[in-house]
Residue, then its C-alpha position, 0 to 999 in steps of 0.5 A: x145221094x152217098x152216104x158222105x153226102x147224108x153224113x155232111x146233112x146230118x152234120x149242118x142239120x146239128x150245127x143248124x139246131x144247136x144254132x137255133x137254140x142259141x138264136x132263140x135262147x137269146x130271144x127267150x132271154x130278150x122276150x123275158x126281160x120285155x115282159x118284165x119291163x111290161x109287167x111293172x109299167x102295167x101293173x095294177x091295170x084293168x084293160x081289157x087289151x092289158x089283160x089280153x096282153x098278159x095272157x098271151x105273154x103267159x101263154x108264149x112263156x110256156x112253151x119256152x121250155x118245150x121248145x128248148x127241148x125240141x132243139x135239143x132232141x133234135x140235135x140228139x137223135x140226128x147225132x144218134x143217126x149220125x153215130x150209127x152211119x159211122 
């Protein structure tokens, strides 16, 4: 492989993670307002199945921040990369 070849990888490999974030911001933006709606329909309930519900919505909820940061470390080190081939 050159190192143009490398150099255009390392370019899709940013587009494909900037991409990724907007794709899954979008997702985070549909799951949030999903858990709301869930949330108020829900409310008061003592299920055993609702409680477990809530809990795993709480439990993906969390990781939306670290998985944004992942995308965007991704993004920043390939681009740091991509700068020192240059």
């Amino acid at each position: 492989m050159s190192v143009g070849e490398v150099k255009a990888s390392l370019r899709a490999a940013i587009e494909a993670a900037r991409q990724g974030r907007r794709v899954f911001d979008q997702a985070a933006s549909d799951g949030e307002a999903t858990t709301r709606t869930a949330n108020a329909l829900l409310h008061g309930s003592r299920n055993e199945d609702v409680k477990a519900v809530r809990e795993a919505l709480t439990a993906a909820s969390a990781e939306v921040e670290p998985t944004r940061r992942r995308f965007d470390n991704t993004a920043k080190h390939t681009t740091a990369y991509l700068t020192r081939l240059e």
